[in-house]
C-alpha positions as a printed NumPy array, in Angstrom:
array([[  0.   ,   0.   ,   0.   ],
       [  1.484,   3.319,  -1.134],
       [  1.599,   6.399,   1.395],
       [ -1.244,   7.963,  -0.241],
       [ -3.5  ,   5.034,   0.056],
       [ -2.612,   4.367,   3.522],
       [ -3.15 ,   7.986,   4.085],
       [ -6.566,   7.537,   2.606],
       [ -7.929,   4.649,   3.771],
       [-11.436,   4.306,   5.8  ],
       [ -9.964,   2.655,   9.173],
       [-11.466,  -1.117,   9.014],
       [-11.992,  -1.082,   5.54 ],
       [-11.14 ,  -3.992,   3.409],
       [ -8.217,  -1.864,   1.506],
       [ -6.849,  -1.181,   4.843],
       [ -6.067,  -4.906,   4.979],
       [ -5.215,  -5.57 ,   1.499],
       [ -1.934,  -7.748,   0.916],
       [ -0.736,  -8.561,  -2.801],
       [ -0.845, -12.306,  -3.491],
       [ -0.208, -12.85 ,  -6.659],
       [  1.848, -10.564,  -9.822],
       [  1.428, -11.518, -13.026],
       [  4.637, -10.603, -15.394],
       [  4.759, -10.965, -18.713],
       [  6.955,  -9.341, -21.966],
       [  5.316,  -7.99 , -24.959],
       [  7.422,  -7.254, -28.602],
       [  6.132,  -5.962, -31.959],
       [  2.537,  -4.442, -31.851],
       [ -0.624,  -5.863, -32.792],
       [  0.385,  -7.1  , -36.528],
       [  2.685,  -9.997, -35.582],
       [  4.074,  -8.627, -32.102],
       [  3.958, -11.861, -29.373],
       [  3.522, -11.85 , -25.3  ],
       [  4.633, -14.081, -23.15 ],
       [  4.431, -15.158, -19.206],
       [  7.393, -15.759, -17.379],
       [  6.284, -18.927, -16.173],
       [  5.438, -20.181, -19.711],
       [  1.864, -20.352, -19.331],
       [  0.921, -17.706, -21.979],
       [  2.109, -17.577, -25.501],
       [  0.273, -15.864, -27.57 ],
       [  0.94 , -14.429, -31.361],
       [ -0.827, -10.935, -32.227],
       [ -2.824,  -9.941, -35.205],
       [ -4.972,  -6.666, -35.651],
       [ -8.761,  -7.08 , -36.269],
       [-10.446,  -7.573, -39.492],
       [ -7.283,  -8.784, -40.986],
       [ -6.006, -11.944, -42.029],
       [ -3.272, -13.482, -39.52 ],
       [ -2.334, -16.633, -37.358],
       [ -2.465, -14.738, -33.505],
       [ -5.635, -13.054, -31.608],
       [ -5.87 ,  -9.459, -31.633],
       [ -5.404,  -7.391, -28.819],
       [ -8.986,  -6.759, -27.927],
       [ -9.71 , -10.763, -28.141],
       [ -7.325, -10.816, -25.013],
       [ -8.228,  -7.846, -23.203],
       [-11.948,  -9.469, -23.016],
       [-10.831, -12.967, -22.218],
       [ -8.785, -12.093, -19.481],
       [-11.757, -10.121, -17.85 ],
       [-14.508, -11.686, -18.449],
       [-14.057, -14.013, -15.941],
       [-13.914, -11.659, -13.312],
       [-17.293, -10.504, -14.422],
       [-18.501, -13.492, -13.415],
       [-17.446, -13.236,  -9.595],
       [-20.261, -10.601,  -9.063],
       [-23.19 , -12.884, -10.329],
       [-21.659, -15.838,  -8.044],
       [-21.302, -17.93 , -11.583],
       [-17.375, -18.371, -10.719],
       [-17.121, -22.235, -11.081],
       [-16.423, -24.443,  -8.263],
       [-14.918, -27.37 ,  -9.283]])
């Protein structure tokens, strides 16, 4: 927690207790016609392509939404469970 937030935070509130578990790092090269991104534990790989145009990767967007829509599901309590 930075000084500001700690600064700013409603005593007993849940960012008052907030600990990091988990950072996600991964390295990006090239752009969105034929750039790549990869995890540094190997579990994403992925090849770029821009939308509407012929290529071999997913486009940018196409990630963006996988990667939240399944936190959208947390709020509707349709996270799976097994």
């Amino acid at each position: 927690m930075t000084t500001y937030q700690k600064a700013n935070a409603v005593p007993g509130s849940t960012q008052e207790a907030m600990k990091v578990k988990y950072t996600a790092k991964t390295h990006t090269s090239g752009g969105r016609r034929g750039g790549v991104s990869g995890s540094d534990d190997g579990r994403l790989d992925v090849k770029f392509s821009a939308p509407g145009v012929p290529g071999t990767g997913t486009n940018p967007e196409q990630l963006f939404a996988a990667g939240w829509s399944p936190v959208s599901l947390v709020p509707w309590g349709l996270w799976p469970t097994g």
